[in-house]
N, C-alpha and C positions, 0 to 999 in steps of 0.2 A: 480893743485888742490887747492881749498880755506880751510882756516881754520883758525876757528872763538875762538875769546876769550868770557867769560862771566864770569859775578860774582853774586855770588849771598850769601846768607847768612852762607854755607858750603865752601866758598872761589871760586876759579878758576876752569872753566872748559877751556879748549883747547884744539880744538880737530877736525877732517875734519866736514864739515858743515852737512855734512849727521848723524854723529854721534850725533854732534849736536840737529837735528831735530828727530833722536832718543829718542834722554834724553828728550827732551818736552813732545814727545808723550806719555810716559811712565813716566812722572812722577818724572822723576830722578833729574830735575833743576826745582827749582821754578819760578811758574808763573810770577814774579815781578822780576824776572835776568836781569840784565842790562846788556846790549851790551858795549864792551871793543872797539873790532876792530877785520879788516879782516885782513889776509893776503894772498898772493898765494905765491907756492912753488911746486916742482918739488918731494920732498922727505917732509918722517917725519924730518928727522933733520937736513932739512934746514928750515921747518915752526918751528920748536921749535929754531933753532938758531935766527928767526926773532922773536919769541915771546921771547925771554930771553933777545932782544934788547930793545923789546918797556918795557920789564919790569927794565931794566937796573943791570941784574943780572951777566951781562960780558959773558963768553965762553961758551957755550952747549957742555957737553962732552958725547955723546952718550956712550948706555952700551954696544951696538951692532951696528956695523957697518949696513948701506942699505943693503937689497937683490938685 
């Protein structure tokens, strides 16, 4: 599964690319969002443990393990 970062003036979105292409449609991220980067990943918190690398925020401690 892909999942994409963005920023825009409400700070960070990340999130699977469909949700992504959600918030567009609807309004929720503005028009002018700049694109961060992709990742792929198998789970949510293995894409957020990739995303808390590129952001260099150290260990992802999920609040809930995967289903």
């Amino acid at each position: 599964m892909k999942f994409q970062c963005w920023r825009d003036d409400n700070g960070l979105t990340f999130a699977p690319i469909e949700t992504i292409e959600m918030h567009k449609r609807r309004g929720l991220m503005e028009s002018d969002a700049e694109f961060l980067y992709e990742v792929e990943a198998d789970s949510w918190n293995e894409a957020m443990q990739k995303h808390y690398d590129k952001q260099g925020w150290g260990i992802y401690r999920p609040m809930l393990e995967d289903a």
